[in-house]
N, C-alpha and C positions, 0 to 999 in steps of 0.2 A: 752086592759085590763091589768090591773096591779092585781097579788094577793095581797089580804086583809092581808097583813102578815108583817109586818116591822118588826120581826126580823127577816126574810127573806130579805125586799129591803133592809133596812137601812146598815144590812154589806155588798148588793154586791155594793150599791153608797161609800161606805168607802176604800170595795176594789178597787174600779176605780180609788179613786184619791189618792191611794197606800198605804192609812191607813190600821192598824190592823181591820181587818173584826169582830175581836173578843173584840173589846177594848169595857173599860165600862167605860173609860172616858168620864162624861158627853161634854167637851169641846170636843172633837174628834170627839163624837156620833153629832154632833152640825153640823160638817162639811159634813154629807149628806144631808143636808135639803134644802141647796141650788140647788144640784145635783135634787135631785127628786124636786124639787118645779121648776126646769125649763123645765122637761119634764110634768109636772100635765098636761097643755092642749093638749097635745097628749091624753093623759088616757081617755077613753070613761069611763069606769067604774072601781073599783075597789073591787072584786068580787075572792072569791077562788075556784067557780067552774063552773061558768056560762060559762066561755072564751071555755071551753071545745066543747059546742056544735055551741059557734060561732064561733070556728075557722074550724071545722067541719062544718057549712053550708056555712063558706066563707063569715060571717058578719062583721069578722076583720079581718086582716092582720095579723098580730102579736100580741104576749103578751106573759106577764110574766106570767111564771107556772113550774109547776112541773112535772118533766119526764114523770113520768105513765099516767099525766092526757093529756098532748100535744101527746103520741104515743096513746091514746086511741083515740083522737079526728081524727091523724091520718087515723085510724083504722076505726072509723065511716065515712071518706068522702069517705076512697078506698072500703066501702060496698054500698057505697050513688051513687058511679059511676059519681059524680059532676063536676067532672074536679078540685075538691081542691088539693093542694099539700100541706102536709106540712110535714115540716123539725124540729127539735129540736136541736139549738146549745147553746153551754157552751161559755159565753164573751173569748175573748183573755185574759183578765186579769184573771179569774178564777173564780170559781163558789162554792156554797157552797156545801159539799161532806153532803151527809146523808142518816139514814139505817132507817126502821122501826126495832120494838125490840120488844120482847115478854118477859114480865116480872109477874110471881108470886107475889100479895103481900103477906108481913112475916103472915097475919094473915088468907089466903084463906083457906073456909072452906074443900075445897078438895086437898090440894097440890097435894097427889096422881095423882088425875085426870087429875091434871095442869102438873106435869111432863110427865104423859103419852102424853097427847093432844102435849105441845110441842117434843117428841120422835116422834110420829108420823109425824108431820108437817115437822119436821127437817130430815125425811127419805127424800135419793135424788130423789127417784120415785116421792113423793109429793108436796118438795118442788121446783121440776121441774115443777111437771103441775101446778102450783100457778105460778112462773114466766112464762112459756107458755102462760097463760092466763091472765095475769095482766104486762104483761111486763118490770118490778120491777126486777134487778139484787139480788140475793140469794147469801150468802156467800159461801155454801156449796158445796165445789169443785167438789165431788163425783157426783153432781147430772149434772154437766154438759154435762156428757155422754147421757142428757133424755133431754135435753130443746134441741130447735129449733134451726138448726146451724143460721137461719140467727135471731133469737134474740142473738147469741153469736155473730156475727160478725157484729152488728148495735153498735156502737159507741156512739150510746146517753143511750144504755142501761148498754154494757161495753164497758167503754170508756179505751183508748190507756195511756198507759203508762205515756206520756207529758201530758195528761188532769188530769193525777189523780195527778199529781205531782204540779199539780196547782188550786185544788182542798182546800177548807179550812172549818175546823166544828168551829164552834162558841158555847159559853156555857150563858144559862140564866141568864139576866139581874139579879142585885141584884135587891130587891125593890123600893130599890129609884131613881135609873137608868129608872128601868119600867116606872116609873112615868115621867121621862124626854122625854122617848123613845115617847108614849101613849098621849103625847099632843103634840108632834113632828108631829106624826103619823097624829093626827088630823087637826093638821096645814094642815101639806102637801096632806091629803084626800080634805077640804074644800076649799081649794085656796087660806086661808089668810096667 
């Protein structure tokens, strides 16, 4: 299973063959298509959420996904009693770094409410049991002292100093990149 997400695969096949992960060079962007269009017949499906409970009953081996959802599947084969193992690692070459974010817009009818809502979430009491139970690393130092030692010392969650150091954020396609990206995509989903 591959996630439905190209601008997820597309910069980590860029970073493999040591391209900017971040580039909006359409010719660049060009240069992963080969990459993923020669693993397409591996890909059973490509799907952003499903892999979750296959990898958790042990319908797939492997696949590409996102931390929380590969430690949650985890989490469901070690309640299933299966015999599944699974593990979550970051390629040698590196991975792409990224945070969920809680943002107000300028025109919400209750700002009040929205800064209280985020004060509250952002106490370390609460934003410890949100990482306790979603296993999503939190910025907030203070709350460390309340999460679970072994979610602080699991490595897919907080990763080691050399994984973050080769870690990379990417920023959105201009529009007409999109457009290059999005029949790319399609190419490389379809098999042509």
């Amino acid at each position: 299973h591959f996630l439905d997400a190209p601008a997820e695969l597309i910069p980590a096949a860029l970073k493999y063959l040591g391209e900017d992960p971040d580039s909006h060079d359409p010719d660049v962007i060009a240069k992963a298509e080969p990459v993923l269009t020669a693993v397409r017949p591996y890909i059973q499906k490509f799907h952003s959420s499903e892999y979750i409970n296959a990898l958790a009953n042990g319908d797939i081996c492997v696949a590409v996904g996102w931390s929380g959802d590969v430690l949650q599947a985890r989490d469901r084969a070690d309640e299933a009693e299966n015999g599944v193992e699974i593990a979550y690692n970051s390629p040698k070459e590196g991975a792409m770094m990224w945070c969920d974010q809680m943002a107000i817009p300028a025109d919400a009818p209750n700002p009040d409410g929205a800064h209280a809502f985020l004060n509250f979430i952002m106490d370390a009491h609460n934003i410890a049991a949100a990482t306790n139970y979603v296993w999503y690393a939190n910025g907030n130092l203070a709350s460390q002292e309340f999460i679970d030692p072994d979610i602080l010392a699991d490595p897919a969650i907080y990763p080691d100093a050399a994984t973050v150091e080769n870690l990379y954020t990417t920023t959105p396609y201009p529009s007409k990149v999109q457009r290059v990206v999005t029949r790319m995509w399609t190419r490389i989903k379809s098999g042509t």
